[in-house]
Structure formats: C-alpha cells, structure tokens
C-alpha positions in Angstrom: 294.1 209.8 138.7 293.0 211.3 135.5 292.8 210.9 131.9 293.5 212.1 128.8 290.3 213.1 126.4 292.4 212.1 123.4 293.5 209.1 124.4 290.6 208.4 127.0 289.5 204.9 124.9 293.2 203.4 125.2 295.5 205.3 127.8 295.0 205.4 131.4 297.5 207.8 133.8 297.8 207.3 137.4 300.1 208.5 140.4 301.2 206.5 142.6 302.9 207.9 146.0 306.4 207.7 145.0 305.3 210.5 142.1 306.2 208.1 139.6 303.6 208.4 136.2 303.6 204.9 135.1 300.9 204.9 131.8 299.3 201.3 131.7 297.5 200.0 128.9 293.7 199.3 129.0 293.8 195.6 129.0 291.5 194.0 126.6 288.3 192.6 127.9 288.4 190.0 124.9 290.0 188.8 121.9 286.9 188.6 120.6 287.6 192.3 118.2 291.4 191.6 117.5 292.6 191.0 113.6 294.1 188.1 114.3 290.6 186.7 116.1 289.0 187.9 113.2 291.2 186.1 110.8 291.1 182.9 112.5 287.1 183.2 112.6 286.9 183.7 109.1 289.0 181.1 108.2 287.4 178.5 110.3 284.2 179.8 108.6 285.7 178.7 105.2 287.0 175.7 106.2 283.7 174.3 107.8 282.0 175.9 104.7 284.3 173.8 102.3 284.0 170.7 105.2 280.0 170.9 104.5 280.6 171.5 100.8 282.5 168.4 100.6 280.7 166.2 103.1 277.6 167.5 101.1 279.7 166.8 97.8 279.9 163.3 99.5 276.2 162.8 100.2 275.4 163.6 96.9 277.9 161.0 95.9 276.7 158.8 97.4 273.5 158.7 96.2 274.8 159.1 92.5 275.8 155.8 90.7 279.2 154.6 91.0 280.8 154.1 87.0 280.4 150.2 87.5 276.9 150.8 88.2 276.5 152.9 85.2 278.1 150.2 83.1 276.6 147.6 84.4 273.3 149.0 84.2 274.3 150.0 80.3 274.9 146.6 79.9 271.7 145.0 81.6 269.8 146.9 79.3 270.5 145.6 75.8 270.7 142.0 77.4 267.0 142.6 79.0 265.9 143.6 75.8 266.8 140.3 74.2 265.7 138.4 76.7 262.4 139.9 76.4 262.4 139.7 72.6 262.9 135.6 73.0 260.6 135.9 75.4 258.1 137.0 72.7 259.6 134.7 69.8 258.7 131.8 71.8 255.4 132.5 73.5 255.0 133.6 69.3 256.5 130.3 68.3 253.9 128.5 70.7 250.9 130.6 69.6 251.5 129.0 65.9 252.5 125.9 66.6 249.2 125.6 68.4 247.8 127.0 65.7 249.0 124.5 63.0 248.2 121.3 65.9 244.0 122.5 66.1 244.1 122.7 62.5 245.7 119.5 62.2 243.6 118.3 64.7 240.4 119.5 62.4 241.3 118.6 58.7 241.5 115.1 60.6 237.9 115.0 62.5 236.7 116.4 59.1 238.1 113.9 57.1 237.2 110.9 59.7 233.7 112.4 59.6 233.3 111.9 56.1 234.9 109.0 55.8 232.2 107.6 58.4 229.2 109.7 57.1 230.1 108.1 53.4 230.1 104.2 55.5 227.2 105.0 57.0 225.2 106.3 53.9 226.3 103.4 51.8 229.3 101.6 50.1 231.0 103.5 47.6 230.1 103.6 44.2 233.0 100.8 43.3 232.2 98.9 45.7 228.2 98.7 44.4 229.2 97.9 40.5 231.9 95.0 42.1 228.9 93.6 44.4 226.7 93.6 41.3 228.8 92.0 38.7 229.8 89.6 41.1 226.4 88.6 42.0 225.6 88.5 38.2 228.5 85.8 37.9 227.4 84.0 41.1 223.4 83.3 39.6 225.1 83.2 35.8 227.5 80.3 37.3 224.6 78.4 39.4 221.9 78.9 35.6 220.0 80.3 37.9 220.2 83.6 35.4 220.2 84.1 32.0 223.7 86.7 31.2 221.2 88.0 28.4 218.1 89.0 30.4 219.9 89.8 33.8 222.1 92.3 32.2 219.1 94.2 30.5 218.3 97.4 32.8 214.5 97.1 32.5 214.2 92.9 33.0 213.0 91.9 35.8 216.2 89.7 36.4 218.4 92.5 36.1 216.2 94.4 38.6 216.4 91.9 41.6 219.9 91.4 40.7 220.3 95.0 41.3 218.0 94.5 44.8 220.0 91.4 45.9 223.4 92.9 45.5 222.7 96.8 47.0 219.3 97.1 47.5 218.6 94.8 50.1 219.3 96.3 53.8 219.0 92.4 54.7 222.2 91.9 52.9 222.2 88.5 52.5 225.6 86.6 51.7 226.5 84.1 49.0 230.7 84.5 49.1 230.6 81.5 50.9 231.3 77.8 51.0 228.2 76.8 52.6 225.7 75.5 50.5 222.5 76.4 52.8 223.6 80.0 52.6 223.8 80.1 48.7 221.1 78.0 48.5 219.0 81.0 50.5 220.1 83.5 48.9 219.3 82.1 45.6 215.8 81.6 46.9 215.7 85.4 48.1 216.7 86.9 44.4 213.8 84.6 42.5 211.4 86.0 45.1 212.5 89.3 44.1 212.1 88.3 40.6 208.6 87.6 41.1 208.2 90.3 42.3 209.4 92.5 39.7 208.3 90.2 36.8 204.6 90.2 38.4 204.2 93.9 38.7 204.6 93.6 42.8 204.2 97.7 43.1 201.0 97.6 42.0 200.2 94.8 44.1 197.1 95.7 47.0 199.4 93.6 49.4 202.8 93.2 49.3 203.1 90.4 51.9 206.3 92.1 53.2 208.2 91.7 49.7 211.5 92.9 49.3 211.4 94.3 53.5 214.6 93.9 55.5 213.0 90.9 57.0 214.3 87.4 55.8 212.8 85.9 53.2 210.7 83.3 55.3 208.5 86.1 56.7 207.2 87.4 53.7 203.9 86.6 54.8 200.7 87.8 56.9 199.0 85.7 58.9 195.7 85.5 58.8 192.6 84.7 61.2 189.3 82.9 60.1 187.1 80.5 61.7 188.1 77.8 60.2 191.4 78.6 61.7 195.1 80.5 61.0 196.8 80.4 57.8 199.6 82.8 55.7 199.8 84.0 52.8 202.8 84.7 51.0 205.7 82.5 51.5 206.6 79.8 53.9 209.4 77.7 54.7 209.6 74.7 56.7 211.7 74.4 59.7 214.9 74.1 57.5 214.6 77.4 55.5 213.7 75.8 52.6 210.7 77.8 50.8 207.8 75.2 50.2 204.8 77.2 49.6 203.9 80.6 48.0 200.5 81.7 48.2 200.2 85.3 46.5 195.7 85.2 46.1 194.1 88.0 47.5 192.0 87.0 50.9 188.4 87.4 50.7 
C-alpha cells in the first residue's frame, strides 16, 4: 500500500490480491469540521441567542409595569392628592373652629368675671340712686324725715339716708309688710342721724356706731364695782331701743 504526496490528506491507494486498485476515501473521523455542521452550529447559536434575548426581553417585562398599571397608577395620583388636600382642609377646618370655641369660651369667663367682680364690689350705680330715693320716700311717707332737710347733701338726714340705703353692710330692710322690721329700721336711720348731727367722727368712743352689727349692740359694756352696765344703746328683749347713754365713762 502506498500513497500519494499530493493527495496524502484525502486519498488512500491499496492493492488487494486480485490486482484490482480500488481508491477509498478517508472516512471522516467527525462531522464536527463539515459546512453543513458548521451551519447548523451557527444557527442554533443565533437561535438560543435570540431565545435568551427574548426570555431576557421577557424578564425585563416582567418587571416593567403593565399599561393598566401605568394608568392606574396615573390615576391614583391626582385622587391621592385630593385626598390629602381634604385631608388638610379639615384638620384646617378643626384648627379654627377650635380656635373660635376657646375664644368663645373666654369672652364668656371674662364677661361672667366682671359681671360677678361688679356684684361683689357693690350694686350698680342705678341700683344705689333707686335704693336711696326709695328710702327717702319710705321715711318722707312715715314723717319720720323732713323732704327739705333729707335731700340737702351736707344735713345730717340726708347723710344717714345716704348710710341706711348703701352704706350700711348690715343692710337692713324696710320693703316689707312687717311692721317690726320697718319699725327697726326706722330706729337704725335716727341712730345714724345722731350720729351725724352730733359730730359722731369726732367722738373719743364711737360705741360701735354705724358697724355692721345690729343696731342693739351699739354699746360697750362696762365693769365697775358697783357692777356691769353699757353705754350706748339698749333694747329690751323685743328690739325696741329704750335707752341711749352716749356720756363719756370716768
């Protein structure tokens, strides 16, 4: 057997014993080099290139928004945005009408502070000229006043008048039909009358004259050997004044 140099890569000659030259041809070892191999490799390389491309493609899809996502999302947002824009409108709505309730709330503690800091510092200034005049008609009516003398500002009936209707913290009553208690508090307003017509500021001791006490305790009792005894005024067990001792005690 022997080979050709040209041809030694692809042609094989051998004899055989009948003389006959029979050329066989190098069988392949493997497909592996052909065109057609080659072809097919190449093209299955494309194809699973384009298979990754799309399952990639795919993937990314995936994690992309779908358009009814997008929309909805689009529309979420402008309706979020009003939401929270009420939101704000109301909690601002509450924030002023909160407001407007503690002022409320204040002008009225103001106002019913006054309104009880005037009671408690004294009637109003209406109410003290209506008291006055009428007490003026109430001793005018019983001639226990003169209307000349006890409207003069610097008489002395004028002056307990004055005592009698707004002065006196005792507050004695005489809008009434009983005819102990207008008796009384005729007694009290000649007692302040005294007073004022004798000079009673000036006096070394007041025997409790014109105090919030009632008029049957304006008095000091006094201690002496010879025994107790008051001086000012005293009443007997009705309320009736029946004495009135003003001399100084030695």
């Amino acid at each position: 057997m022997f080979s050709d140099d040209k041809d030694k890569e692809s042609t094989t000659f051998s004899l055989d014993d009948d003389d006959e030259c029979v050329i066989e041809e190098e069988v392949e070892d493997s497909d592996d080099d052909s065109v057609e191999h080659r072809k097919s490799v190449i093209t299955k390389m494309f194809r699973d290139i384009e298979a990754d491309g799309d399952s990639n493609n795919h993937n990314i899809h995936d994690q992309l928004p779908s358009v009814e996502e997008v929309k909805a999302s689009n529309s979420y947002m402008p309706t979020a945005r009003l939401l929270a824009q009420s939101h704000r409108r109301k909690l601002y709505l509450t924030i002023a009408a909160a407001a407007f309730v503690a002022m409320v709330l204040s002008v009225t503690i103001s106002v019913g502070v006054f309104e009880r800091s005037n009671k408690e510092s004294g009637p109003s200034y209406h109410e003290v000229e209506s008291r006055f005049a009428d007490v003026v008609d109430f001793l005018v009516d019983n001639q226990v006043a003169s209307p000349l003398y006890i409207k003069s500002f610097q008489s002395a009936e004028h002056q307990a008048a004055l005592f009698v209707a707004n002065g006196d913290i005792f507050n004695a009553t005489f809008v009434t039909t009983d005819e102990v208690t207008r008796r009384r508090f005729i007694e009290r307003y000649l007692l302040a009358f005294l007073y004022y017509f004798a000079d009673g500021d000036n006096w070394t001791e007041k025997y409790n004259f014109l105090s919030a006490l009632d008029h049957c305790s304006w008095h000091i009792q006094y201690s002496t050997p010879q025994g107790r005894f008051l001086k000012g005024v005293q009443c007997d067990e009705e309320g009736r004044v029946v004495d009135l001792d003003l001399c100084k005690y030695d």
